[in-house]
Biopython code that builds the backbone (N, CA, C, O; Angstrom):
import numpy as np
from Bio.PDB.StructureBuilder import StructureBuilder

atoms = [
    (1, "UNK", "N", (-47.421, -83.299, 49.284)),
    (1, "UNK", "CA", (-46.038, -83.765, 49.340)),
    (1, "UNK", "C", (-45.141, -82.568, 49.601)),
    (1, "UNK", "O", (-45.542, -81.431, 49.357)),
    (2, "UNK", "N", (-43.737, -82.846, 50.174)),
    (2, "UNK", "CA", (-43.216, -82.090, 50.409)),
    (2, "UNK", "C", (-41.845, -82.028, 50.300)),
    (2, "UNK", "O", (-41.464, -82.998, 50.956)),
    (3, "UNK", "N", (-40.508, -81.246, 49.692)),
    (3, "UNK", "CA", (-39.511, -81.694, 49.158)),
    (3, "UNK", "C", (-38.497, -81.185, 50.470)),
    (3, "UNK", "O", (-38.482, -80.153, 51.140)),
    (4, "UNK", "N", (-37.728, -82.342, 50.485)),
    (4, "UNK", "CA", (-36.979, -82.307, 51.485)),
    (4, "UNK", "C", (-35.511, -82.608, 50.851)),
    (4, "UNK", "O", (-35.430, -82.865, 49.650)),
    (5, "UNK", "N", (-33.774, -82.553, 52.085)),
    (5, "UNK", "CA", (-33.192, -82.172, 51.467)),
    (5, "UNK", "C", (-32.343, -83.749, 52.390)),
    (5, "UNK", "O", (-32.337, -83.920, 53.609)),
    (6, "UNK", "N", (-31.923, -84.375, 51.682)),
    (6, "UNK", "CA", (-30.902, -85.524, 52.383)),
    (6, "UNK", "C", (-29.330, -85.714, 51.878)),
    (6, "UNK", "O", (-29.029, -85.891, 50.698)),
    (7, "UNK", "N", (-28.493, -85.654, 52.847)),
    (7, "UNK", "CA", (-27.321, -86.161, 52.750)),
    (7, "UNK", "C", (-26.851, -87.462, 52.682)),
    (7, "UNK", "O", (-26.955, -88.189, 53.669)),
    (8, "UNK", "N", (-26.313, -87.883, 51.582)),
    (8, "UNK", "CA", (-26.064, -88.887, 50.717)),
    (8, "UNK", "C", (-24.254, -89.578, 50.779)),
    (8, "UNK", "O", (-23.486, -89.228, 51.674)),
    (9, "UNK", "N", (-23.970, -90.265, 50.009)),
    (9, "UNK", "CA", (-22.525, -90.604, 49.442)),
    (9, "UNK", "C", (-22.547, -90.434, 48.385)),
    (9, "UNK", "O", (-23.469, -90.710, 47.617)),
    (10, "UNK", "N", (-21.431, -89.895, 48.115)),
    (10, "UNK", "CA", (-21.672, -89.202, 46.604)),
    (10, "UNK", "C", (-22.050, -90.347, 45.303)),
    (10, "UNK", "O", (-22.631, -90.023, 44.267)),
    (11, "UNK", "N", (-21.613, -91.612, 45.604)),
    (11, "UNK", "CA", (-21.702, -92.467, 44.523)),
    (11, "UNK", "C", (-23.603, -92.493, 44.717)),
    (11, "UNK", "O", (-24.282, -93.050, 43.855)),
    (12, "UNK", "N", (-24.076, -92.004, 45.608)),
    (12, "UNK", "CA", (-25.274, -92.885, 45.840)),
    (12, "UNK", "C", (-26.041, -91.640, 45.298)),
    (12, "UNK", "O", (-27.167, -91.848, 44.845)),
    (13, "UNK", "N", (-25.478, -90.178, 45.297)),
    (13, "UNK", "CA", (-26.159, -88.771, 44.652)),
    (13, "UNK", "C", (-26.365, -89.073, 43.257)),
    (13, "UNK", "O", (-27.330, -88.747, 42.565)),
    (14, "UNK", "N", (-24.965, -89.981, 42.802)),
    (14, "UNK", "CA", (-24.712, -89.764, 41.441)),
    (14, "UNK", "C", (-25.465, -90.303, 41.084)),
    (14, "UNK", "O", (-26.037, -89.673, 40.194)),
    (15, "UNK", "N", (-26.199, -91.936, 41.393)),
    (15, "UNK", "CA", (-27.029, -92.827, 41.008)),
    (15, "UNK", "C", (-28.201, -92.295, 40.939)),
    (15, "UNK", "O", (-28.846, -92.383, 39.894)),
    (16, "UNK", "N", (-28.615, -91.746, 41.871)),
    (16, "UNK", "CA", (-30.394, -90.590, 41.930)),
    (16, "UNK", "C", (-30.240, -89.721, 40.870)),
    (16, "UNK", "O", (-31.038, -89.700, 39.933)),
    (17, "UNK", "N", (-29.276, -89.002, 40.944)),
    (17, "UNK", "CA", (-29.144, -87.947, 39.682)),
    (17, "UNK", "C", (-29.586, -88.708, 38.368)),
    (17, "UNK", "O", (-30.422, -88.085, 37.713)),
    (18, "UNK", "N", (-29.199, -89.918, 37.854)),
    (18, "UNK", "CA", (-29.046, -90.656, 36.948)),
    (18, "UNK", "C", (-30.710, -91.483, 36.300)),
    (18, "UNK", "O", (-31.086, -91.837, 35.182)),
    (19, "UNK", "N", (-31.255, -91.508, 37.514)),
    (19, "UNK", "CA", (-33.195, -92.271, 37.746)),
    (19, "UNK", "C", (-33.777, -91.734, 36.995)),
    (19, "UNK", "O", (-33.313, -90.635, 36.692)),
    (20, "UNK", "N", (-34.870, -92.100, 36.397)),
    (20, "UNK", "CA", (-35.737, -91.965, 36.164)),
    (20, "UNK", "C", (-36.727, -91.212, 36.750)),
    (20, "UNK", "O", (-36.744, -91.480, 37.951)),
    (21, "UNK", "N", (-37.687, -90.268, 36.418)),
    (21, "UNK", "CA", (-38.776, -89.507, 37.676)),
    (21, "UNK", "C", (-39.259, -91.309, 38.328)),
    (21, "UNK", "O", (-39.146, -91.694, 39.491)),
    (22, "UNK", "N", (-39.727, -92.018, 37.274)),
    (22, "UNK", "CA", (-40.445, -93.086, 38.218)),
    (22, "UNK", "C", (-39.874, -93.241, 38.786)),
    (22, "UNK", "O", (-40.318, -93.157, 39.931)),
    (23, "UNK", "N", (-38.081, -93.682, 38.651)),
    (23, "UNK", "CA", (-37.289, -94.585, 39.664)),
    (23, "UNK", "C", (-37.250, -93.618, 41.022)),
    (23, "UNK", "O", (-37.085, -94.198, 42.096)),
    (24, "UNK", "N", (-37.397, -92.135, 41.020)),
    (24, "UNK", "CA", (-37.318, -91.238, 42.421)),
    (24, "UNK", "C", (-38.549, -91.341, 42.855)),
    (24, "UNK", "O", (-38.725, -90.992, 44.022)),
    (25, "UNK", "N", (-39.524, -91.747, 42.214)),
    (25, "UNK", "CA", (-41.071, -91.628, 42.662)),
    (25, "UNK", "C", (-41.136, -93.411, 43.661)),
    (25, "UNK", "O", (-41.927, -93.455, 44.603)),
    (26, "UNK", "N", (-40.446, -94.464, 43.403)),
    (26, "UNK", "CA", (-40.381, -95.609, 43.759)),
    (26, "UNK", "C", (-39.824, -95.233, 44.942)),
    (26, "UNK", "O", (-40.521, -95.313, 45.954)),
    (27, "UNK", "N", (-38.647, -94.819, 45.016)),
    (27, "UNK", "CA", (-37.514, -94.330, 46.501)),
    (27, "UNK", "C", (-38.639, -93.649, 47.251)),
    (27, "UNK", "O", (-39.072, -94.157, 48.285)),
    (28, "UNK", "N", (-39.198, -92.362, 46.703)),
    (28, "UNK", "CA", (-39.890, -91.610, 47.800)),
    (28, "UNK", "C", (-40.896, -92.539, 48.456)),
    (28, "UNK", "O", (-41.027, -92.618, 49.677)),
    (29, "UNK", "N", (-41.715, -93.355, 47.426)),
    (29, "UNK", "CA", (-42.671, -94.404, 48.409)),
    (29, "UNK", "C", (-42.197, -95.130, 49.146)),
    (29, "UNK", "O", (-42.848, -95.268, 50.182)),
    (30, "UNK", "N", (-41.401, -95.627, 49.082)),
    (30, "UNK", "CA", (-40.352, -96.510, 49.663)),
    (30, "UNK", "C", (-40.082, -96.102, 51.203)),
    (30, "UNK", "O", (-40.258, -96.730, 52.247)),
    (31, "UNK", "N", (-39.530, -94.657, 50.906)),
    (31, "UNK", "CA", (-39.001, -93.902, 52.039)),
    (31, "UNK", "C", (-40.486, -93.651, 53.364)),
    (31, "UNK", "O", (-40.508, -93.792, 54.586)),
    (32, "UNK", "N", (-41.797, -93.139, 52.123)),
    (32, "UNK", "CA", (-42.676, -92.908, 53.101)),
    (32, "UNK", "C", (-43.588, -94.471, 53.743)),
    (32, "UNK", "O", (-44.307, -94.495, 54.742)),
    (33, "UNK", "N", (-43.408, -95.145, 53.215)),
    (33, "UNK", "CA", (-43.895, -96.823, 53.927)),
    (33, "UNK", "C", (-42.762, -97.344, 55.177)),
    (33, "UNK", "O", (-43.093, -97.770, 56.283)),
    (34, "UNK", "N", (-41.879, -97.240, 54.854)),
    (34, "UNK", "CA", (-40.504, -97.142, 55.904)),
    (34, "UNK", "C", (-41.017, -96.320, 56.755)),
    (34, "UNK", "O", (-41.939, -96.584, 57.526)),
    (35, "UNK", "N", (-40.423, -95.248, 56.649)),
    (35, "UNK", "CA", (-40.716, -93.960, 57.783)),
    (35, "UNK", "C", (-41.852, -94.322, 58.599)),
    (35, "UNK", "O", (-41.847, -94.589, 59.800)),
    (36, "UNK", "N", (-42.750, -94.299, 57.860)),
    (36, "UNK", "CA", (-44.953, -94.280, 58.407)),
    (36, "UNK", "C", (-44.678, -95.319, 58.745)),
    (36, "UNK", "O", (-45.824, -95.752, 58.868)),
    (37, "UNK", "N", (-43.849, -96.394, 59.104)),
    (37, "UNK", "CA", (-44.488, -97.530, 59.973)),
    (37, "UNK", "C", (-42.943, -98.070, 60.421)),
    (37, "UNK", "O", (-42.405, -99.156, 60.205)),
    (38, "UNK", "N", (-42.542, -97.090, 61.002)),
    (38, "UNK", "CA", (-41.183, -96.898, 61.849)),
    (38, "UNK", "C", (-41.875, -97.198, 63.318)),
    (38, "UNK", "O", (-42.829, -96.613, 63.831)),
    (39, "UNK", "N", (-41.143, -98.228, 63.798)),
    (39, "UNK", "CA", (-41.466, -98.323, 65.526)),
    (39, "UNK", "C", (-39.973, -97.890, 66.241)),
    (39, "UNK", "O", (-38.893, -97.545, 65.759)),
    (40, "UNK", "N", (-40.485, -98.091, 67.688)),
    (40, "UNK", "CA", (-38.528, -97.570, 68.375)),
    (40, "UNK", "C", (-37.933, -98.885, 68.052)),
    (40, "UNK", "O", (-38.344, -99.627, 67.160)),
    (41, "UNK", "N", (-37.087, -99.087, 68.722)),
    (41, "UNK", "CA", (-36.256, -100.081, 68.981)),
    (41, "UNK", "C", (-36.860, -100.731, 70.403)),
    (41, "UNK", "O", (-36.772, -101.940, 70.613)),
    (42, "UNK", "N", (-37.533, -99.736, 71.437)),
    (42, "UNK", "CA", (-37.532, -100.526, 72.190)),
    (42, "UNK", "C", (-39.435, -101.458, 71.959)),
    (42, "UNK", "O", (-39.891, -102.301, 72.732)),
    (43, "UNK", "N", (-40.100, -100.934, 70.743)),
    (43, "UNK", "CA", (-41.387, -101.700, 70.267)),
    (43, "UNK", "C", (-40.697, -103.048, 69.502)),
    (43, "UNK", "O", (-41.031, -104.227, 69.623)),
    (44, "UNK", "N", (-39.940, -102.637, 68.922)),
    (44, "UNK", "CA", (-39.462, -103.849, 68.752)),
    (44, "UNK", "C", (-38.410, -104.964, 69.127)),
    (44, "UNK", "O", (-38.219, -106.011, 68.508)),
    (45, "UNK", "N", (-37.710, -104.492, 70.366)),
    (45, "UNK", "CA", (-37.259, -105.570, 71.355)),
    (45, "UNK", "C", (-38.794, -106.372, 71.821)),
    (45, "UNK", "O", (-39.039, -107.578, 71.807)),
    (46, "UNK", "N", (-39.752, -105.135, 72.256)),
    (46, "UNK", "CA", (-40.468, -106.180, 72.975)),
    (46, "UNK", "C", (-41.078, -106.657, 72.441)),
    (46, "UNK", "O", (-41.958, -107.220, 73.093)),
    (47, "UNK", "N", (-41.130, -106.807, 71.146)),
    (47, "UNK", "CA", (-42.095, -107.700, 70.229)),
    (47, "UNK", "C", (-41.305, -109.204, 70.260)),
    (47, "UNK", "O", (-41.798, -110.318, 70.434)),
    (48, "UNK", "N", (-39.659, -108.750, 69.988)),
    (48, "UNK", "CA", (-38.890, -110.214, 69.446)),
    (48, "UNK", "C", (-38.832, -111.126, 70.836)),
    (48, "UNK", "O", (-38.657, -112.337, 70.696)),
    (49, "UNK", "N", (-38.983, -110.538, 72.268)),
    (49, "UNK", "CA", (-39.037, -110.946, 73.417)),
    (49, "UNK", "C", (-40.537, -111.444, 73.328)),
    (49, "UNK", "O", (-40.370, -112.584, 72.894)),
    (50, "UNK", "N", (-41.605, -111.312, 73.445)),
    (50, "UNK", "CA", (-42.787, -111.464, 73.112)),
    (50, "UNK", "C", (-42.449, -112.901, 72.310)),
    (50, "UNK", "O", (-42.063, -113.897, 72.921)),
    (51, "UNK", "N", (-42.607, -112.876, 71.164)),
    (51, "UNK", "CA", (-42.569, -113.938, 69.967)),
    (51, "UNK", "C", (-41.635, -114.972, 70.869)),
    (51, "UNK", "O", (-42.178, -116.003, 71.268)),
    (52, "UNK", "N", (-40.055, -114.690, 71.247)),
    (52, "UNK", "CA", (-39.557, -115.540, 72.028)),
    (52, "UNK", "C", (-39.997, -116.538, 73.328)),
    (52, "UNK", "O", (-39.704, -117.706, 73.580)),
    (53, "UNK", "N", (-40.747, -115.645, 73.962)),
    (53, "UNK", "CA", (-41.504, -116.193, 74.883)),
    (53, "UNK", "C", (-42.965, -117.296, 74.399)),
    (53, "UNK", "O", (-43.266, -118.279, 75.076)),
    (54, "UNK", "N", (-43.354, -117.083, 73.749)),
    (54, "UNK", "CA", (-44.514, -117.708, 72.344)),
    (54, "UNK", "C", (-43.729, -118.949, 72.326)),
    (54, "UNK", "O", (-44.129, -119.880, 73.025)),
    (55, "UNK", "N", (-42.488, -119.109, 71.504)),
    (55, "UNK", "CA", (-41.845, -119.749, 70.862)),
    (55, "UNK", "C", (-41.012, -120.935, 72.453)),
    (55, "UNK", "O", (-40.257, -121.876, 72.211)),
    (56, "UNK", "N", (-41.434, -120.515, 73.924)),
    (56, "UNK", "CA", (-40.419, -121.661, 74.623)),
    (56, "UNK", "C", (-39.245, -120.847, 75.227)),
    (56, "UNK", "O", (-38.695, -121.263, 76.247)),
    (57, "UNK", "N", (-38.733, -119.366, 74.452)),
    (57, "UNK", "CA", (-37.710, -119.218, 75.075)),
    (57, "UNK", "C", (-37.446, -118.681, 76.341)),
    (57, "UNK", "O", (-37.665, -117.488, 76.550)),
    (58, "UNK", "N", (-36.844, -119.684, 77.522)),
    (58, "UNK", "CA", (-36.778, -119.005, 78.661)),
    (58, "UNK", "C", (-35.864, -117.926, 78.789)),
    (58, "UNK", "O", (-35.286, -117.729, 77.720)),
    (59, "UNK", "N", (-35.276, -116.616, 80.327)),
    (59, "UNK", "CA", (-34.522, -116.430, 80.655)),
    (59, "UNK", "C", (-33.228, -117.659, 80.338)),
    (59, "UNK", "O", (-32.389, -117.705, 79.439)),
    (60, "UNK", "N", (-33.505, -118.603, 81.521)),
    (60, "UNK", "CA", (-32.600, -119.768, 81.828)),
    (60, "UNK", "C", (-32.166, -120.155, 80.333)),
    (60, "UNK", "O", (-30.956, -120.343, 80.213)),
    (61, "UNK", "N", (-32.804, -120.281, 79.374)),
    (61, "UNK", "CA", (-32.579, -121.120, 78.442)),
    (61, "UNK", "C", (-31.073, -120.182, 77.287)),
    (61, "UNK", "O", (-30.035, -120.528, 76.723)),
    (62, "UNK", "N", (-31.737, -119.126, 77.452)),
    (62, "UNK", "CA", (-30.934, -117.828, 76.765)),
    (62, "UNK", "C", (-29.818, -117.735, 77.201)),
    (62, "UNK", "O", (-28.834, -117.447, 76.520)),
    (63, "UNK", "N", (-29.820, -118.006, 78.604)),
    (63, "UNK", "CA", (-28.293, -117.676, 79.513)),
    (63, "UNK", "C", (-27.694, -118.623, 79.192)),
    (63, "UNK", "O", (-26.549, -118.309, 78.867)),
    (64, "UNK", "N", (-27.954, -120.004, 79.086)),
    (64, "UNK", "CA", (-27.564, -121.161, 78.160)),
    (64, "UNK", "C", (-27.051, -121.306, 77.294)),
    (64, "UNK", "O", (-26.057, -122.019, 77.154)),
    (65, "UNK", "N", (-27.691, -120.549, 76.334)),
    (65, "UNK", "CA", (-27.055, -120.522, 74.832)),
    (65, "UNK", "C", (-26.238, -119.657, 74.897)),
    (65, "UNK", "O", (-25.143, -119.997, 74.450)),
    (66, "UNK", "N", (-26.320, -118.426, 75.360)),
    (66, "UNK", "CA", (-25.344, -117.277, 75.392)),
    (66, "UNK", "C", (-24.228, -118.101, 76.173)),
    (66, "UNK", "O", (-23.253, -117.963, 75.434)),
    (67, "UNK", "N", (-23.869, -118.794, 77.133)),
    (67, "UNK", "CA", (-22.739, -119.465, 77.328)),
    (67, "UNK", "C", (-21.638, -120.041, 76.812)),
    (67, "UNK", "O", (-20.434, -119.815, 76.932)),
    (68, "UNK", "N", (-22.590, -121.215, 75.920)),
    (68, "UNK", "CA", (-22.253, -121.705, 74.993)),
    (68, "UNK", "C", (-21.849, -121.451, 74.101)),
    (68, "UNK", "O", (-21.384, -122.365, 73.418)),
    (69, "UNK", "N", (-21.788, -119.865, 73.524)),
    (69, "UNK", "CA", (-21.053, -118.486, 72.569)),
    (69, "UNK", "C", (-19.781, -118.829, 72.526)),
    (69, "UNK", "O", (-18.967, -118.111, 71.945)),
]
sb = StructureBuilder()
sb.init_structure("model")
sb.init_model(0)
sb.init_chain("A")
sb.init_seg("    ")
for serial, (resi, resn, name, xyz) in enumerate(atoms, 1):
    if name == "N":
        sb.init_residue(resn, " ", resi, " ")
    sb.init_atom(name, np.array(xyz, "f"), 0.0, 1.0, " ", f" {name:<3s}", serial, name[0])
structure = sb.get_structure()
């Protein structure tokens, strides 16, 4: 492990300051399950496009609804 240094809001320093070791030991796992299974944005456009397409949704159909906005 390795200690690193993050910029915060102070109400949100004050609250960490305040934890428990467990409650900072919960955040850090937290942080490293987040992080370690971080995709881009564009893995996950093409996933929700993917699933959409699965699911029926056309181009045509999208331009549709987006009209209808």
């Amino acid at each position: 492990m390795k200690t690193i240094t993050l910029e915060v809001s102070d109400p949100v320093a004050e609250k960490i300051a305040r934890m428990s070791p467990k409650e900072k030991n919960a955040i850090a796992e937290t942080l490293n399950r987040l992080i370690s299974n971080r995709r881009s944005l564009e893995e996950i456009m093409e996933e929700a496009s993917e699933q959409a397409r699965k699911n029926g949704l056309t181009p045509e159909i999208l331009e549709e609804l987006l009209k209808d906005e």
